[in-house]
ChimeraX commands (.cxc) that place a marker at each C-alpha (Angstrom):
marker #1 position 134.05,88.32,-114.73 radius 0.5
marker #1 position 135.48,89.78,-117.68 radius 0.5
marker #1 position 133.68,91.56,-120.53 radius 0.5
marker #1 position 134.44,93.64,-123.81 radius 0.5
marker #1 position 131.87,95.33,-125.62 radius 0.5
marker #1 position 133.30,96.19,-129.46 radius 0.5
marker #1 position 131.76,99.34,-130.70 radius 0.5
marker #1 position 131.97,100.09,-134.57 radius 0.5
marker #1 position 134.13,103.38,-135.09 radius 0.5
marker #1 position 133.73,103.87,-138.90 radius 0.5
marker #1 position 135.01,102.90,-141.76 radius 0.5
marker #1 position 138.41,101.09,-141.63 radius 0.5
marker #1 position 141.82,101.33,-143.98 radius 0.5
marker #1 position 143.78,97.90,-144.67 radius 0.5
marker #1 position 147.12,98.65,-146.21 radius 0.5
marker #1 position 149.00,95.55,-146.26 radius 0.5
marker #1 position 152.42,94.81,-147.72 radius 0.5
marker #1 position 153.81,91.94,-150.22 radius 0.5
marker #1 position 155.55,89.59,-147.80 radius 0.5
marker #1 position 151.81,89.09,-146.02 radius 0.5
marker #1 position 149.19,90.16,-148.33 radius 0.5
marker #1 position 146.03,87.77,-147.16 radius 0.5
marker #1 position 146.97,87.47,-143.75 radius 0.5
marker #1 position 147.52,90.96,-142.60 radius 0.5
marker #1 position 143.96,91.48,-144.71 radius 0.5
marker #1 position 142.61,88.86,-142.78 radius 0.5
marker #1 position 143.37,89.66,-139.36 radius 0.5
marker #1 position 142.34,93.27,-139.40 radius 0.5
marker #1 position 139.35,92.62,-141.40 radius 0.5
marker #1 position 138.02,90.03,-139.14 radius 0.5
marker #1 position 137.77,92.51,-136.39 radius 0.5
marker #1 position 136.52,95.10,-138.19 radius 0.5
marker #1 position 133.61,93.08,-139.74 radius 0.5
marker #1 position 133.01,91.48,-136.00 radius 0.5
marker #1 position 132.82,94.79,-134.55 radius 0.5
marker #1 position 130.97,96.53,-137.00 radius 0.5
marker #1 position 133.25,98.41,-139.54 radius 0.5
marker #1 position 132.83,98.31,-143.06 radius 0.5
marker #1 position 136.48,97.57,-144.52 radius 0.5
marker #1 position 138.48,99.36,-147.60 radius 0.5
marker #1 position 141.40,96.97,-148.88 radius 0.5
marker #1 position 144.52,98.28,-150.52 radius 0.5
marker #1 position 146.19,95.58,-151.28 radius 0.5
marker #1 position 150.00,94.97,-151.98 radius 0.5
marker #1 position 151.70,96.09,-155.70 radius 0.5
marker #1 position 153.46,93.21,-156.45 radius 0.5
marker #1 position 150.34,90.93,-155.14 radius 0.5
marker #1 position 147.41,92.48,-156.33 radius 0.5
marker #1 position 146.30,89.43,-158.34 radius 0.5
marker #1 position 145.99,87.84,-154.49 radius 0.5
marker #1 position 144.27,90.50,-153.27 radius 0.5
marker #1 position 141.48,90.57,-156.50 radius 0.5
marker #1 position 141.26,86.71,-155.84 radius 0.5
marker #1 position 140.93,87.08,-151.77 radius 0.5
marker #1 position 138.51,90.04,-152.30 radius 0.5
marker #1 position 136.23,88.09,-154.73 radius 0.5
marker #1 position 135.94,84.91,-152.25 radius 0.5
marker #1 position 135.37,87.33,-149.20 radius 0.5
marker #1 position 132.65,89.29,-150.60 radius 0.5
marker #1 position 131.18,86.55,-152.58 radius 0.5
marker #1 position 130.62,84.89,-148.62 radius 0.5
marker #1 position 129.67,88.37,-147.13 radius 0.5
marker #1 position 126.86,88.73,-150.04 radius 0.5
marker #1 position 125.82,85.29,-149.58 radius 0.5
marker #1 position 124.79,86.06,-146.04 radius 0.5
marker #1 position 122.86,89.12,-146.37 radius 0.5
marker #1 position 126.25,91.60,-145.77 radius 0.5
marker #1 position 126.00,93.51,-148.73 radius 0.5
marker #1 position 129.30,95.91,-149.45 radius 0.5
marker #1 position 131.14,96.06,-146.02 radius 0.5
marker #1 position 134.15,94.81,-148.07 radius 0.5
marker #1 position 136.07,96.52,-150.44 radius 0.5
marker #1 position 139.14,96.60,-152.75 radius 0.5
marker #1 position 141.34,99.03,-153.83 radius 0.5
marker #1 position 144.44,98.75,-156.36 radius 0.5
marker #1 position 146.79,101.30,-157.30 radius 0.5
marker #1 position 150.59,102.68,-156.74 radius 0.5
marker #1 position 151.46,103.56,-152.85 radius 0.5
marker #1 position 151.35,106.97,-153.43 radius 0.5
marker #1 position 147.91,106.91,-155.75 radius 0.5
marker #1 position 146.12,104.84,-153.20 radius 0.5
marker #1 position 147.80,104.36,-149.66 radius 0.5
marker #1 position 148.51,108.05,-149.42 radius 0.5
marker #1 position 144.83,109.33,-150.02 radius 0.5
marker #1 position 143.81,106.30,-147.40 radius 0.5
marker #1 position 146.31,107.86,-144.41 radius 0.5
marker link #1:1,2 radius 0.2
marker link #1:2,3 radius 0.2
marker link #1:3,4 radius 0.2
marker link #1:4,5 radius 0.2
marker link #1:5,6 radius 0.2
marker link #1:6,7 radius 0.2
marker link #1:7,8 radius 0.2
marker link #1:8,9 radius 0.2
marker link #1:9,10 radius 0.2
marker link #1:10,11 radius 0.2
marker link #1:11,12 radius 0.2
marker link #1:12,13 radius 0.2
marker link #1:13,14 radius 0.2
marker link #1:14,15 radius 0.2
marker link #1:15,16 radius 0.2
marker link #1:16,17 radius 0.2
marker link #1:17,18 radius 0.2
marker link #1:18,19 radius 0.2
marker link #1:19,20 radius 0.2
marker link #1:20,21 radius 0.2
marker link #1:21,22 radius 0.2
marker link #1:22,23 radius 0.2
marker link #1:23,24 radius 0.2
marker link #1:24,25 radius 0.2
marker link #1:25,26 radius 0.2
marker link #1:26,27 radius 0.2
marker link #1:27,28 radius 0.2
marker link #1:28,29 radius 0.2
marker link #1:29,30 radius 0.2
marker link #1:30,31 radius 0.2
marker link #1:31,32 radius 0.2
marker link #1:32,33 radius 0.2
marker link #1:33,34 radius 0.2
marker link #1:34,35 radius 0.2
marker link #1:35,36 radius 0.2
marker link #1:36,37 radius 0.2
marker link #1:37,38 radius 0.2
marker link #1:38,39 radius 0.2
marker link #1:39,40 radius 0.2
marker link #1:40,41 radius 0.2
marker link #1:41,42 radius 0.2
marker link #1:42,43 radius 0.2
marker link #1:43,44 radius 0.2
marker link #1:44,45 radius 0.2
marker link #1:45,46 radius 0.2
marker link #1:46,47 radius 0.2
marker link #1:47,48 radius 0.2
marker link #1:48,49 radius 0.2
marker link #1:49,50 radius 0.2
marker link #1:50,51 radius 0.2
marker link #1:51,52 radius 0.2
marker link #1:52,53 radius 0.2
marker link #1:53,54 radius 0.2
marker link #1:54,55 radius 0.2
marker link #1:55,56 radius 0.2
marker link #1:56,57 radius 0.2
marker link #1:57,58 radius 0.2
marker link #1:58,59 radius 0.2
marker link #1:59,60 radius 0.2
marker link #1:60,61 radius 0.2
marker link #1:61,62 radius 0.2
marker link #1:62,63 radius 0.2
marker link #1:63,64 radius 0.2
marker link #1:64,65 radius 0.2
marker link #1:65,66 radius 0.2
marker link #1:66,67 radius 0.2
marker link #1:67,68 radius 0.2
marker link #1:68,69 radius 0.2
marker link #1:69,70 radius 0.2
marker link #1:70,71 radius 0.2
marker link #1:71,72 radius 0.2
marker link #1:72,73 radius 0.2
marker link #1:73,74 radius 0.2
marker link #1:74,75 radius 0.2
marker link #1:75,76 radius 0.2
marker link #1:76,77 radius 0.2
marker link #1:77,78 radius 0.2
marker link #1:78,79 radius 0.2
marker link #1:79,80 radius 0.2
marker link #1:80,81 radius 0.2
marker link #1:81,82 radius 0.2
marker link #1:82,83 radius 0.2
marker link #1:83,84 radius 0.2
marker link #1:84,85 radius 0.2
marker link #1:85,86 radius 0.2
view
């Protein structure tokens, strides 16, 4: 028998870049939300319209099911936003 046991470990940074904006949002979110993790978002420069529109969907869902603000978005230049994230 295998088993994994996810344990939340804070609050999680997504920095993803412009040739995957959604999915690289997507696939670390997912696990973060699964295991526990409230999620900050910066999303891409040149895609940030994606990211507002992704971000609005995914936290329209979240609130619609009693999650509240796990999920959030952040815009800005790399070195306004991504630096104070790392």
């Amino acid at each position: 028998m295998m088993l994994e046991q996810w344990n939340p470990v804070g609050p999680i940074g997504v920095i993803s870049a412009f040739n995957f904006p959604c999915a690289v949002s997507g696939w670390n979110t997912a696990i973060a939300l699964v295991c526990g993790d409230s999620v900050l978002w910066k999303g891409a420069e040149s895609a940030s319209l994606t990211s507002v529109a992704v971000s609005r969907v995914v936290t329209s869902v979240l609130d619609d099911h009693g999650f509240g603000s796990v999920f959030t978005l952040c815009q800005g230049t790399g070195k306004e936003v991504g630096e104070s994230m790392i």
